[in-house]
HTML snippet that shows the backbone in 3Dmol.js (N, CA, C, O; Angstrom):
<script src="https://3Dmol.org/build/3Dmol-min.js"></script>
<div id="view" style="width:600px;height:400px;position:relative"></div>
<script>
const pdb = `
ATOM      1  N   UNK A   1      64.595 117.582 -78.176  1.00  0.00           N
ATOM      2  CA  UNK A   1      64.453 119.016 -78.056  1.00  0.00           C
ATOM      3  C   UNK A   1      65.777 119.643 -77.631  1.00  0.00           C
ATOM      4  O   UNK A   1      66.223 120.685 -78.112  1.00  0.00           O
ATOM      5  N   UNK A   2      66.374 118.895 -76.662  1.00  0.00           N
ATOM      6  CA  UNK A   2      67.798 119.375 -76.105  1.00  0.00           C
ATOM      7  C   UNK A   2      68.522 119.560 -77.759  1.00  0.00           C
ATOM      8  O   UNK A   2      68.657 120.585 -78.428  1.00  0.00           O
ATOM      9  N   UNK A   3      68.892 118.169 -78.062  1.00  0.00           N
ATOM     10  CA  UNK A   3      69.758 118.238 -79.132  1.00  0.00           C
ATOM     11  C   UNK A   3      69.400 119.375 -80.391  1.00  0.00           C
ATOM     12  O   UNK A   3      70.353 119.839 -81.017  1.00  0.00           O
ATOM     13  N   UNK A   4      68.172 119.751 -80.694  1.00  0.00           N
ATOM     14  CA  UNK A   4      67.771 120.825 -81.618  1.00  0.00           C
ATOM     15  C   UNK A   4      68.255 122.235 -80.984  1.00  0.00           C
ATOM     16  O   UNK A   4      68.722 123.169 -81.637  1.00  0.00           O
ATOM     17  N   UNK A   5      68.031 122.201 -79.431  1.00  0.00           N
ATOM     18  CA  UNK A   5      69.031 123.683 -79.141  1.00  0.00           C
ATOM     19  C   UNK A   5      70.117 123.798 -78.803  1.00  0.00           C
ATOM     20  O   UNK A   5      70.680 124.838 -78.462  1.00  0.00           O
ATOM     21  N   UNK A   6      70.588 122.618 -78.863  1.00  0.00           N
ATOM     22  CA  UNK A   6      72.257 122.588 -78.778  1.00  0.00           C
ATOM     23  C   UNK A   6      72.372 122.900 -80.426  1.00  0.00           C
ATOM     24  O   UNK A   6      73.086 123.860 -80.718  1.00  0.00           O
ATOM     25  N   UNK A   7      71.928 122.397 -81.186  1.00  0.00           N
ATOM     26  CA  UNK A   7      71.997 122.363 -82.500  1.00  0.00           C
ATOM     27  C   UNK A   7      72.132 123.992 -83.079  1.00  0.00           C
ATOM     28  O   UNK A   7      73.147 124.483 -83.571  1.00  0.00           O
ATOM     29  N   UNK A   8      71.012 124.570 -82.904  1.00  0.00           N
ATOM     30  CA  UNK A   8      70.535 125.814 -83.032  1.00  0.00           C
ATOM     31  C   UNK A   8      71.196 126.735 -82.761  1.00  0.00           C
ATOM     32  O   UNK A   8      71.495 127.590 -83.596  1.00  0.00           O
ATOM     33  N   UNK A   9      71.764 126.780 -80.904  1.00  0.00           N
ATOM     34  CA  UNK A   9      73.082 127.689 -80.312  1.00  0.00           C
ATOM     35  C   UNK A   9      74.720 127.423 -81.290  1.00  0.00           C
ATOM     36  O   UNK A   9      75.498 128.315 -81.626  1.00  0.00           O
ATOM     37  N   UNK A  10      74.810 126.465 -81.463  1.00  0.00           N
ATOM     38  CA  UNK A  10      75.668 126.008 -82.283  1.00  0.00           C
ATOM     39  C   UNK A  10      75.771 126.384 -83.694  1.00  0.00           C
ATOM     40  O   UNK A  10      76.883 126.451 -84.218  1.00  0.00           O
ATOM     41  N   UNK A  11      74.580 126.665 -84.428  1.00  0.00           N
ATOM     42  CA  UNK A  11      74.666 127.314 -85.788  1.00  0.00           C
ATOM     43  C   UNK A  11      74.137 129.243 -85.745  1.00  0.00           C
ATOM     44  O   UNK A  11      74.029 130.053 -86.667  1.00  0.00           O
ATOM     45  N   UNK A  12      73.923 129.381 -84.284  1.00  0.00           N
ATOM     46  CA  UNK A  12      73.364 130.598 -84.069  1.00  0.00           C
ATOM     47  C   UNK A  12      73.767 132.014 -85.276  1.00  0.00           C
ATOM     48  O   UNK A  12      73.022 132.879 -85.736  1.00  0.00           O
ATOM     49  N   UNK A  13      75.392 131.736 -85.516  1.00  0.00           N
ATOM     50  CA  UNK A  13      75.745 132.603 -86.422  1.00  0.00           C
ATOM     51  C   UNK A  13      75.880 132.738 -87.511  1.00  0.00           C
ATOM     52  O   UNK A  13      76.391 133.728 -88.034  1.00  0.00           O
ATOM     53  N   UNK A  14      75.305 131.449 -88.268  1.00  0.00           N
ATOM     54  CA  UNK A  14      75.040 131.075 -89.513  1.00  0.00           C
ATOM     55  C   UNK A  14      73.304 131.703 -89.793  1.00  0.00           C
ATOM     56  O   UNK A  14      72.558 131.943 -90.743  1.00  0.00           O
ATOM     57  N   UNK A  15      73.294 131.755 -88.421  1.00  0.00           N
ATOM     58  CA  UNK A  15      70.965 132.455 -89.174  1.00  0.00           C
ATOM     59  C   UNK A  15      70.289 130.739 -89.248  1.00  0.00           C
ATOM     60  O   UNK A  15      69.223 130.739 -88.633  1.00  0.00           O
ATOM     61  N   UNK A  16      70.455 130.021 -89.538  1.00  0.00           N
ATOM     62  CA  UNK A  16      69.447 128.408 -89.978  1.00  0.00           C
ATOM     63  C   UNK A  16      68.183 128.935 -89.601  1.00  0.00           C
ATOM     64  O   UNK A  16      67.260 128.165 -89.334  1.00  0.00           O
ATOM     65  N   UNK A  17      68.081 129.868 -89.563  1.00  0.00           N
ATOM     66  CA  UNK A  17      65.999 130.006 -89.343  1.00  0.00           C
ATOM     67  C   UNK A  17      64.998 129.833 -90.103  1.00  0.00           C
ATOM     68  O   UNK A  17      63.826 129.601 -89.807  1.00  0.00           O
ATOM     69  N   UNK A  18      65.719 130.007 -91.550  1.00  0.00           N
ATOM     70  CA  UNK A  18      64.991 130.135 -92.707  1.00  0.00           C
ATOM     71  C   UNK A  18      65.033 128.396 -93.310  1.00  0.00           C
ATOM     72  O   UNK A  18      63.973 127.829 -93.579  1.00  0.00           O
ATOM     73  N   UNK A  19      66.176 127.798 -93.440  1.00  0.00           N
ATOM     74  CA  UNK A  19      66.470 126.364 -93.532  1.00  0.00           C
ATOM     75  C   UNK A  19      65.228 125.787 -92.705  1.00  0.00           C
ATOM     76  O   UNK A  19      64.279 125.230 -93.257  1.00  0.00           O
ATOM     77  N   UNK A  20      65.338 125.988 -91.271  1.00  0.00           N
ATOM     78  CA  UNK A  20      64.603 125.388 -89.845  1.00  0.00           C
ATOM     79  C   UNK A  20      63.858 125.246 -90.157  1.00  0.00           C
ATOM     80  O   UNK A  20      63.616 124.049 -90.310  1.00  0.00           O
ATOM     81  N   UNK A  21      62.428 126.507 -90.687  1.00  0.00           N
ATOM     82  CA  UNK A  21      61.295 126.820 -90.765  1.00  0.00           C
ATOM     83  C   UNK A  21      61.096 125.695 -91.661  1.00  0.00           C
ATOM     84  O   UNK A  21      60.608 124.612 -91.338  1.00  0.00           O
ATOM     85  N   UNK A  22      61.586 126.095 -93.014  1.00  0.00           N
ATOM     86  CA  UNK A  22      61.104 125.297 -93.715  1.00  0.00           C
ATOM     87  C   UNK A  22      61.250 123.667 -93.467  1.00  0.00           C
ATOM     88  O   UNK A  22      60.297 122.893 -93.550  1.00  0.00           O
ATOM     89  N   UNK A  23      62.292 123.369 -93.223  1.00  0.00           N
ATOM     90  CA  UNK A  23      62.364 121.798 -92.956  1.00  0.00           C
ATOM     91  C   UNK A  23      61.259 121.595 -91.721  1.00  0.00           C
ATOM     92  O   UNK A  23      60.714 120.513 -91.942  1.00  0.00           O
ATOM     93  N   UNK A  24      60.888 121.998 -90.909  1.00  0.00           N
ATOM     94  CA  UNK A  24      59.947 122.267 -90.069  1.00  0.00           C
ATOM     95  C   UNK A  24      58.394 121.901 -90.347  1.00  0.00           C
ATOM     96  O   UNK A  24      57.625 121.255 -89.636  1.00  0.00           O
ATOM     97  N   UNK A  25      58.026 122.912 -92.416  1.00  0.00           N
ATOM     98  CA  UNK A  25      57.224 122.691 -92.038  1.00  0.00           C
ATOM     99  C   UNK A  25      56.536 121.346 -93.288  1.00  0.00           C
ATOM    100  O   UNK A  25      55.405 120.933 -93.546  1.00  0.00           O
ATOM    101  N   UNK A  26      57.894 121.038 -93.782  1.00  0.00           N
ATOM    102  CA  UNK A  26      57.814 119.601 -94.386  1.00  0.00           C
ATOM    103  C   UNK A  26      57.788 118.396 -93.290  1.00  0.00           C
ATOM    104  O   UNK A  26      57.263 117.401 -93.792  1.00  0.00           O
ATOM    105  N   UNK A  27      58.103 118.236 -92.252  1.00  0.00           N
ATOM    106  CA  UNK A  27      58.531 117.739 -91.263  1.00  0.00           C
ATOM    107  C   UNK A  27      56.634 117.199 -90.986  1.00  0.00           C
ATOM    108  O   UNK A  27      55.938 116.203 -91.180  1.00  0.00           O
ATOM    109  N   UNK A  28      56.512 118.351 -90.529  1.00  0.00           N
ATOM    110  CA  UNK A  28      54.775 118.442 -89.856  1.00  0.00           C
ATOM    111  C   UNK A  28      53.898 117.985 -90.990  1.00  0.00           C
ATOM    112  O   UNK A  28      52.959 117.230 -90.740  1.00  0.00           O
ATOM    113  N   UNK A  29      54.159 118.426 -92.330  1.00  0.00           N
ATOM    114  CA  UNK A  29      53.236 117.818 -93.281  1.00  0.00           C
ATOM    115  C   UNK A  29      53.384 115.900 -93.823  1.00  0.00           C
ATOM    116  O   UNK A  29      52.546 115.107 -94.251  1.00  0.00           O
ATOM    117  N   UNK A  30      54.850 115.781 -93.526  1.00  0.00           N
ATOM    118  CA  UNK A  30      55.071 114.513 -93.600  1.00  0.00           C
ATOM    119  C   UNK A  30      54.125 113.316 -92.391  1.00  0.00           C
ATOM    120  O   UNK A  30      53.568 112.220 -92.452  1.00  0.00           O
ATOM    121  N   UNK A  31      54.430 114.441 -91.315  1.00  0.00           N
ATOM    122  CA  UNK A  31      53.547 113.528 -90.051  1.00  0.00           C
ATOM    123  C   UNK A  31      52.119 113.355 -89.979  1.00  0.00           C
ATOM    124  O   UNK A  31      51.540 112.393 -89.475  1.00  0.00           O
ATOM    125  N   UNK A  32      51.358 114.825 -90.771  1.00  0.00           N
ATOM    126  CA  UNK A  32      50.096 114.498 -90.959  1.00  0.00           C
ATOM    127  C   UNK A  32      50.010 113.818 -91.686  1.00  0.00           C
ATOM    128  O   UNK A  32      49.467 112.798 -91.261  1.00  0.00           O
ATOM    129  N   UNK A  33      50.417 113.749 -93.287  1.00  0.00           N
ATOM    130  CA  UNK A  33      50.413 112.112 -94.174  1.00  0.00           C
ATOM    131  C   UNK A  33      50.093 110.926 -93.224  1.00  0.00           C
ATOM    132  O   UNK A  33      48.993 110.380 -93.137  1.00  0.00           O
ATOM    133  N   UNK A  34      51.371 110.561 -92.425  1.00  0.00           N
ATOM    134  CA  UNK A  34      51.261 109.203 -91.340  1.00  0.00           C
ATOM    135  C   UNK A  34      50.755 109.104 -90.680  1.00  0.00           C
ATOM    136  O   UNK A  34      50.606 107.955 -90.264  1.00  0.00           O
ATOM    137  N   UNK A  35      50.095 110.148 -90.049  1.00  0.00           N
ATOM    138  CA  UNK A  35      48.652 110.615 -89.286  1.00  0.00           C
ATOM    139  C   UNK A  35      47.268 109.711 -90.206  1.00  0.00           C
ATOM    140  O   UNK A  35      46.667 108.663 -89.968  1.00  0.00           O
ATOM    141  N   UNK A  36      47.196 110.524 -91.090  1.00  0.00           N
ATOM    142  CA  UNK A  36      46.056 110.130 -91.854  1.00  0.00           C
ATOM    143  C   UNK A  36      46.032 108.936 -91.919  1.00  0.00           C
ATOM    144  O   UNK A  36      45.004 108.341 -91.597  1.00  0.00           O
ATOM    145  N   UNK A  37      47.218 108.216 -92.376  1.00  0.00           N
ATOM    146  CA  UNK A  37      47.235 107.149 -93.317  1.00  0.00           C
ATOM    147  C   UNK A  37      46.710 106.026 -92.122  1.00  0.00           C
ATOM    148  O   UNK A  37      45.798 105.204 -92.211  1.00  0.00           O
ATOM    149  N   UNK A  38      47.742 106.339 -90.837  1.00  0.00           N
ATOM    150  CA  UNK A  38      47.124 105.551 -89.971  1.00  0.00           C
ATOM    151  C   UNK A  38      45.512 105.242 -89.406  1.00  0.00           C
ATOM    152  O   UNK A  38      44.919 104.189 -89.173  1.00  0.00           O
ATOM    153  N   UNK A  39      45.040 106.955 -89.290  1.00  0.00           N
ATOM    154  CA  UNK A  39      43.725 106.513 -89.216  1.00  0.00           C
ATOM    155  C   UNK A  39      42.849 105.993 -90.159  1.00  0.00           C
ATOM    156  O   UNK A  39      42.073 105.114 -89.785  1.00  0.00           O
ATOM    157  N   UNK A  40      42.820 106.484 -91.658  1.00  0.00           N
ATOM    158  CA  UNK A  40      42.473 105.441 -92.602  1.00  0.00           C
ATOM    159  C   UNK A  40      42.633 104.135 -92.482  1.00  0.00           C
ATOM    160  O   UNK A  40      41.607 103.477 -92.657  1.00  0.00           O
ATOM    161  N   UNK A  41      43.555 103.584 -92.250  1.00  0.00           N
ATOM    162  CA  UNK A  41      43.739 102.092 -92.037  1.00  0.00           C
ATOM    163  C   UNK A  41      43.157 101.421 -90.824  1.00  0.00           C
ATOM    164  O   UNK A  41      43.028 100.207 -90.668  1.00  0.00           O
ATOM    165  N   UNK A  42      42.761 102.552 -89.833  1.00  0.00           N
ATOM    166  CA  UNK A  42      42.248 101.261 -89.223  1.00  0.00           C
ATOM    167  C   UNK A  42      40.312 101.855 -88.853  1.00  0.00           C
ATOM    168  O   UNK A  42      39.683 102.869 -88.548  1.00  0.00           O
ATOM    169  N   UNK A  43      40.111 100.480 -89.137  1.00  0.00           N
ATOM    170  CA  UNK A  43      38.525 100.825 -89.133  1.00  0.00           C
ATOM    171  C   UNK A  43      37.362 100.778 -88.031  1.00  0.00           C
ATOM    172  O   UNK A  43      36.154 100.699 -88.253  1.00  0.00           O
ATOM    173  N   UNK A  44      38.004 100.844 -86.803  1.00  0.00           N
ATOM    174  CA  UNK A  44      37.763 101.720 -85.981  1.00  0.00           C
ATOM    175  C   UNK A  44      37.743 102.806 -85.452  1.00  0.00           C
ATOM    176  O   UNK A  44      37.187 103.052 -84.381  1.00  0.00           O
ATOM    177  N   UNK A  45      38.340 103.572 -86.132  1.00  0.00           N
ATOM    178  CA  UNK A  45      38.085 104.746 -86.042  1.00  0.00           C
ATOM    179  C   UNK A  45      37.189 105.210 -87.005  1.00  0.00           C
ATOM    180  O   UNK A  45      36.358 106.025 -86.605  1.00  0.00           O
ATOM    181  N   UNK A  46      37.151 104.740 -88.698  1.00  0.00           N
ATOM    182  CA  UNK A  46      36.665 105.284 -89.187  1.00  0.00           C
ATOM    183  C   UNK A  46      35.293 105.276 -89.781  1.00  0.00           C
ATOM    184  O   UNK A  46      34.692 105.895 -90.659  1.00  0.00           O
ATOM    185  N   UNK A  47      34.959 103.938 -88.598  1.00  0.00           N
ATOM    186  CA  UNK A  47      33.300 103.806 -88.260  1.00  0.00           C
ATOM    187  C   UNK A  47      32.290 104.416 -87.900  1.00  0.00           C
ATOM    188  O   UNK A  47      31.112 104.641 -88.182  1.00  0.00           O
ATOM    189  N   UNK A  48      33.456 104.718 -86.867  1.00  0.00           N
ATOM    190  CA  UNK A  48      33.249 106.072 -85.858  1.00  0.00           C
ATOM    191  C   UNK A  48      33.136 107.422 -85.274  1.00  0.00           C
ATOM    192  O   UNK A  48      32.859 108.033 -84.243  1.00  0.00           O
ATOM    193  N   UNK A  49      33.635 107.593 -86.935  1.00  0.00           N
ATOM    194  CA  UNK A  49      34.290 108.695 -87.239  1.00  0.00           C
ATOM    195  C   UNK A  49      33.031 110.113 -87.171  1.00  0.00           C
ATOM    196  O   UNK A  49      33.417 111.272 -87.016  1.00  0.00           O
ATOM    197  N   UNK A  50      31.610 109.770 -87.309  1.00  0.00           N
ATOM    198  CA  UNK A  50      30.852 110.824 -87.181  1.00  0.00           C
ATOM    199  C   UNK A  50      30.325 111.152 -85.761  1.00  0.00           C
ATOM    200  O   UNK A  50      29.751 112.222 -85.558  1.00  0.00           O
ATOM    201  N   UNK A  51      30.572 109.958 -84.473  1.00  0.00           N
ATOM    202  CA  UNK A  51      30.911 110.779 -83.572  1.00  0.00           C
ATOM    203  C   UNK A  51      31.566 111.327 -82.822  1.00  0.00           C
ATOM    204  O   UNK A  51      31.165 112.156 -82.004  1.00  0.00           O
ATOM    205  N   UNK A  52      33.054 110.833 -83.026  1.00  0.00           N
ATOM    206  CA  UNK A  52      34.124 111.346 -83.478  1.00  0.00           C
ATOM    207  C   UNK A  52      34.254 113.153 -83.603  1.00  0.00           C
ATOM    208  O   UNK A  52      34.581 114.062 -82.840  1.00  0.00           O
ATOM    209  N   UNK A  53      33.875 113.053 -84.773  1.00  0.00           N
ATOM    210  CA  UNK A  53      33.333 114.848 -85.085  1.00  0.00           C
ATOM    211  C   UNK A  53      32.548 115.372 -84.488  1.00  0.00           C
ATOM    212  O   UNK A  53      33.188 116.324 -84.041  1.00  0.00           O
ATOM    213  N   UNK A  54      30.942 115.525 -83.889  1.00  0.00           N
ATOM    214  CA  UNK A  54      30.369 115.997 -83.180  1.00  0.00           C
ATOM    215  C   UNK A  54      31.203 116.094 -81.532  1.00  0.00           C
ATOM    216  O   UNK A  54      31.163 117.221 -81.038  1.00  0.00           O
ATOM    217  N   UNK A  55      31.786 115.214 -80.855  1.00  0.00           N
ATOM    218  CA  UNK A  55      32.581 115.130 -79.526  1.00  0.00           C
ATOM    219  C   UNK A  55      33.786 116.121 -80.288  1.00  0.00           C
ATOM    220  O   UNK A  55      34.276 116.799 -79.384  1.00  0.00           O
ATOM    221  N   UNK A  56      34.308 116.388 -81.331  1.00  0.00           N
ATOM    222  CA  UNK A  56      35.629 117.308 -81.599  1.00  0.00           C
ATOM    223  C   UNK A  56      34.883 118.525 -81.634  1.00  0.00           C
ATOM    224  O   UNK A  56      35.332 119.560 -81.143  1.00  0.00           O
ATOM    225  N   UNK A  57      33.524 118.441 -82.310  1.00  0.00           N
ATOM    226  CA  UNK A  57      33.193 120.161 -82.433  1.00  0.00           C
ATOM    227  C   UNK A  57      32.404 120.493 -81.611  1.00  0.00           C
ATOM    228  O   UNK A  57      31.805 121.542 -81.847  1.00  0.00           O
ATOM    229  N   UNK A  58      32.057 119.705 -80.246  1.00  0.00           N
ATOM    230  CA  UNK A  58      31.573 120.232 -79.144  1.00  0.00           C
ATOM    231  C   UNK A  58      32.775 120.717 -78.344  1.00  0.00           C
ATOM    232  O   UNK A  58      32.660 121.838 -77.847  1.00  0.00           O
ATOM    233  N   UNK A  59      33.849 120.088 -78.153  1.00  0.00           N
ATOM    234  CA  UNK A  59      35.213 120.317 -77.385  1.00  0.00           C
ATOM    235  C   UNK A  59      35.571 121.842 -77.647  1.00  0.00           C
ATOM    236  O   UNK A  59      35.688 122.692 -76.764  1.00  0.00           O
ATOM    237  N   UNK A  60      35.765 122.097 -79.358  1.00  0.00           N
ATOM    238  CA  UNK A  60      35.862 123.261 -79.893  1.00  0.00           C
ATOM    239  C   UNK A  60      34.795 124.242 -79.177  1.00  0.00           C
ATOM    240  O   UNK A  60      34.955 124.728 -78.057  1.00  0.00           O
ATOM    241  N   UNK A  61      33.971 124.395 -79.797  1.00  0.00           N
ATOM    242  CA  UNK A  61      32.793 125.169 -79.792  1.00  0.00           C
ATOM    243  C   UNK A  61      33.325 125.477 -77.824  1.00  0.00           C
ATOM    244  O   UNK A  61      33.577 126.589 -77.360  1.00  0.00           O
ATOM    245  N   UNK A  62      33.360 124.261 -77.099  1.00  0.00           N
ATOM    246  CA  UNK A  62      33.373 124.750 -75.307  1.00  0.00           C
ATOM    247  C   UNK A  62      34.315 125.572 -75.594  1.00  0.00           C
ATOM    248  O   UNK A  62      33.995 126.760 -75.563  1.00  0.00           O
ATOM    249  N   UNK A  63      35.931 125.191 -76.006  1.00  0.00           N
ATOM    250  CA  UNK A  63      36.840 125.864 -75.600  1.00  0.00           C
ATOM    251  C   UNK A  63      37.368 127.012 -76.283  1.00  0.00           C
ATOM    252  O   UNK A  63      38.499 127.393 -75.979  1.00  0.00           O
ATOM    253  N   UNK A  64      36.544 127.768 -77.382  1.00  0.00           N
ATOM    254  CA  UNK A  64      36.064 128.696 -77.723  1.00  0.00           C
ATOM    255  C   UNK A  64      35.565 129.688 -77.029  1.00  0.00           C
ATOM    256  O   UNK A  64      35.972 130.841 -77.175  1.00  0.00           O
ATOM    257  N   UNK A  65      34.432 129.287 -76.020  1.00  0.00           N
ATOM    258  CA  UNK A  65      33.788 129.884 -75.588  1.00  0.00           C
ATOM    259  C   UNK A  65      34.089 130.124 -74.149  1.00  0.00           C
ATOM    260  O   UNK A  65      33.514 130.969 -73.463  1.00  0.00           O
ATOM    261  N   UNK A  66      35.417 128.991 -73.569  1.00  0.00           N
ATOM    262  CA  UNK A  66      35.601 129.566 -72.617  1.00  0.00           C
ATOM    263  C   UNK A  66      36.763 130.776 -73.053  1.00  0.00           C
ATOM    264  O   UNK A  66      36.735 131.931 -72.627  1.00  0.00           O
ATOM    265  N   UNK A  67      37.934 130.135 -74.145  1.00  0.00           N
ATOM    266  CA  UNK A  67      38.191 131.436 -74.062  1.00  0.00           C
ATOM    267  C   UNK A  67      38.280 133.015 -74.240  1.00  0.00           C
ATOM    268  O   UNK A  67      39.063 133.848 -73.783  1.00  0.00           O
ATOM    269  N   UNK A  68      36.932 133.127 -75.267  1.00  0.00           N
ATOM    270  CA  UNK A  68      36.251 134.001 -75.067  1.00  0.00           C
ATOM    271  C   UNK A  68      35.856 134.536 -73.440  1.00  0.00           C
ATOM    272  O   UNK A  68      36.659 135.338 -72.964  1.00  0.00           O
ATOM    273  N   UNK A  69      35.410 134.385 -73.113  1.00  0.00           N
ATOM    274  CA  UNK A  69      34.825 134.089 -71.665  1.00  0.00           C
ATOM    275  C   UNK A  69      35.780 134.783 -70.817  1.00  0.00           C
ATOM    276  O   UNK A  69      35.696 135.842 -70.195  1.00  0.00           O
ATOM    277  N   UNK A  70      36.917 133.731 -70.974  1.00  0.00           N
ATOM    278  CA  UNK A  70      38.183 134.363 -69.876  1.00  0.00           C
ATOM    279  C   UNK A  70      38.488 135.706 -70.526  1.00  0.00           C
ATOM    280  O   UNK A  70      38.399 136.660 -69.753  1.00  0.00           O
ATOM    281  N   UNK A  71      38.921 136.054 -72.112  1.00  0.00           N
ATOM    282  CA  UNK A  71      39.302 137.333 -72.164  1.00  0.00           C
ATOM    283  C   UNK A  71      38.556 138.512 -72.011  1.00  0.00           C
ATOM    284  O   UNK A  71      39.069 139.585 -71.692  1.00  0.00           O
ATOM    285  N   UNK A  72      37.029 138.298 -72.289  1.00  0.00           N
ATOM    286  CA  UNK A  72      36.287 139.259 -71.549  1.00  0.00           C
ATOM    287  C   UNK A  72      36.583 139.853 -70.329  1.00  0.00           C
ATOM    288  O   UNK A  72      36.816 141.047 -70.138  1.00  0.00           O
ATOM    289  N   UNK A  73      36.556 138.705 -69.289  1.00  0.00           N
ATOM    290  CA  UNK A  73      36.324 138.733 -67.758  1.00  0.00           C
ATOM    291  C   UNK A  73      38.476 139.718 -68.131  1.00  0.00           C
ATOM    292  O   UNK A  73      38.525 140.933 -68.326  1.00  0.00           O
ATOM    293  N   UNK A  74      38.867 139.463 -68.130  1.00  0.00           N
ATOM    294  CA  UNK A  74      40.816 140.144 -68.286  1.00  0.00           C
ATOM    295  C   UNK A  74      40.102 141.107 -68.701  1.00  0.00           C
ATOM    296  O   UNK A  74      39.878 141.908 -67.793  1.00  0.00           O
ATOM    297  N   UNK A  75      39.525 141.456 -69.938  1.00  0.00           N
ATOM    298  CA  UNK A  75      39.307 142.317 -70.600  1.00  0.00           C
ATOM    299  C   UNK A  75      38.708 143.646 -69.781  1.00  0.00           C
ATOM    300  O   UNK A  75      38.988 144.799 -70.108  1.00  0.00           O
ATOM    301  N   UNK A  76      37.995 143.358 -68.867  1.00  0.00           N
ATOM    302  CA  UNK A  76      37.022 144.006 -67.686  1.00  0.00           C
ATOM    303  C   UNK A  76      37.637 144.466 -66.628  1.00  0.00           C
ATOM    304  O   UNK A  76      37.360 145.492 -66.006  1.00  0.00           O
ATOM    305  N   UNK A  77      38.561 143.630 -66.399  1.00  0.00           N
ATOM    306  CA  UNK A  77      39.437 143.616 -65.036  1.00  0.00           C
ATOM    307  C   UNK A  77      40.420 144.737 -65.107  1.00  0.00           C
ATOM    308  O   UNK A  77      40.595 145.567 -64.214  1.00  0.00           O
ATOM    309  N   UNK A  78      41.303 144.666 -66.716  1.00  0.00           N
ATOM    310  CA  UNK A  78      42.231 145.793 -67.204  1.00  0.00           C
ATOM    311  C   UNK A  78      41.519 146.751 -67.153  1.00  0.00           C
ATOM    312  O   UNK A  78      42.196 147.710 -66.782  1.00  0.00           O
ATOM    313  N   UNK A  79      40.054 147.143 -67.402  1.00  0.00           N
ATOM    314  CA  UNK A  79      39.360 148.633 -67.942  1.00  0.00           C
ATOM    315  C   UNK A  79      39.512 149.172 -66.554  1.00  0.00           C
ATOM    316  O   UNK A  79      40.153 150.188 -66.284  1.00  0.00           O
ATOM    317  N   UNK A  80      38.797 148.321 -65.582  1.00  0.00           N
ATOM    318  CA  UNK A  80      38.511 148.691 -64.302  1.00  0.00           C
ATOM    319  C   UNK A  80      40.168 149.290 -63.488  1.00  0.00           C
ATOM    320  O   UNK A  80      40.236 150.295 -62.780  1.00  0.00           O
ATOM    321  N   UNK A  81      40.936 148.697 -63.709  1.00  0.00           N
ATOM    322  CA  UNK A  81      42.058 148.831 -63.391  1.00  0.00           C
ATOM    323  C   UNK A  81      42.845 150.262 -63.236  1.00  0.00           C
ATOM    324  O   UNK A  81      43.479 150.875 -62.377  1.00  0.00           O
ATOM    325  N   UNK A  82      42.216 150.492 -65.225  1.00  0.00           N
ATOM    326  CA  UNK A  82      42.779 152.016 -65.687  1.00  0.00           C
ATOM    327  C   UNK A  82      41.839 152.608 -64.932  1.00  0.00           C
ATOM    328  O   UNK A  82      42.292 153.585 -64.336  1.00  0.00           O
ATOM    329  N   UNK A  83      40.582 152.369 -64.709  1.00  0.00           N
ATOM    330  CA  UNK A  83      39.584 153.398 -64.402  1.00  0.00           C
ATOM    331  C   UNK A  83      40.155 154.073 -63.058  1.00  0.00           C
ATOM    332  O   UNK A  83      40.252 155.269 -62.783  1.00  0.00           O
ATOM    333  N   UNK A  84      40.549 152.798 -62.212  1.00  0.00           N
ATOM    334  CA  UNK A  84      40.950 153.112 -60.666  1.00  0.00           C
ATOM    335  C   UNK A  84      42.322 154.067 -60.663  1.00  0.00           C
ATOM    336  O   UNK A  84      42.603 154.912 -59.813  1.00  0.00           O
ATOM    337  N   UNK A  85      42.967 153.765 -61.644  1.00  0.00           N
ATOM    338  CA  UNK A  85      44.442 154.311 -61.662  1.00  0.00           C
ATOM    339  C   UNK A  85      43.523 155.789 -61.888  1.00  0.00           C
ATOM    340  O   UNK A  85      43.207 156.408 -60.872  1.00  0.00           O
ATOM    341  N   UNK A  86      43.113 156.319 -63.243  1.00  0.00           N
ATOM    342  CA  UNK A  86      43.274 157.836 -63.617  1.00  0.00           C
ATOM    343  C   UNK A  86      42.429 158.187 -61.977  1.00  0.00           C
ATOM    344  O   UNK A  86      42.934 159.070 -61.283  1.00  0.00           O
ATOM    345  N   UNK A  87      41.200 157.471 -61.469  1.00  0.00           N
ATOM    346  CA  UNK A  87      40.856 158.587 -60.474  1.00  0.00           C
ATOM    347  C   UNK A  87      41.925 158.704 -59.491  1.00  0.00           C
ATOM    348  O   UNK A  87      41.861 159.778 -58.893  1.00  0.00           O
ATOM    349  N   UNK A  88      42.940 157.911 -59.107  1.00  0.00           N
ATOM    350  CA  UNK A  88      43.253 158.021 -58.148  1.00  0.00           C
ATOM    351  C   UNK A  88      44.440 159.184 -58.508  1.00  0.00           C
ATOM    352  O   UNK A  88      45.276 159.435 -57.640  1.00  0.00           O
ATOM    353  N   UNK A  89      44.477 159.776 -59.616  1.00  0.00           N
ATOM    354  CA  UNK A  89      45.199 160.613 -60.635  1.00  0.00           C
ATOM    355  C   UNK A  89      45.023 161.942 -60.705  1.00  0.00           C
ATOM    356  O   UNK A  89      45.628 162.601 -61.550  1.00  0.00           O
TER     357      UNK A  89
END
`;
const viewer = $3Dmol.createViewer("view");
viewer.addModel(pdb, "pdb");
viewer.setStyle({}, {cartoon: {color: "spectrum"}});
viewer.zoomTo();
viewer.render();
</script>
């Protein structure tokens, strides 16, 4: 990470953002390939793999809902906030 912003400060006046991005997002698609490939290959995981998914889309579904949850409760806190400011206005 160091060496990418030494890298980065170093080409700062050339722009590389557009280069970056993209090599970036070949980079990430290359790793999901080796991602996959690995879990395909081994067959423990992919025994397993349907509860696997139910434990991923319960995780989801919680942390969804907490953060729903939390931005409400912010969401409430800001209204109340303005409310207190204009009366005190």
């Amino acid at each position: 990470m160091l060496g990418g912003m030494a890298f980065g400060y170093a080409l700062r006046r050339r722009n590389p953002g557009k280069a970056a991005g993209r090599a970036t997002t070949v980079l990430i698609w290359a790793l999901l390939l080796m991602l996959g490939v690995e879990v395909g290959g081994d067959n423990r995981i992919m025994s397993s793999l349907g509860t696997l998914g139910v434990e991923a889309m319960i995780l989801s579904v919680a942390s969804i809902a907490g953060s729903v949850a939390a931005a409400w409760v912010l969401w409430r806190w800001i209204v109340a906030k303005k409310e207190d400011i204009a009366d005190e206005g």
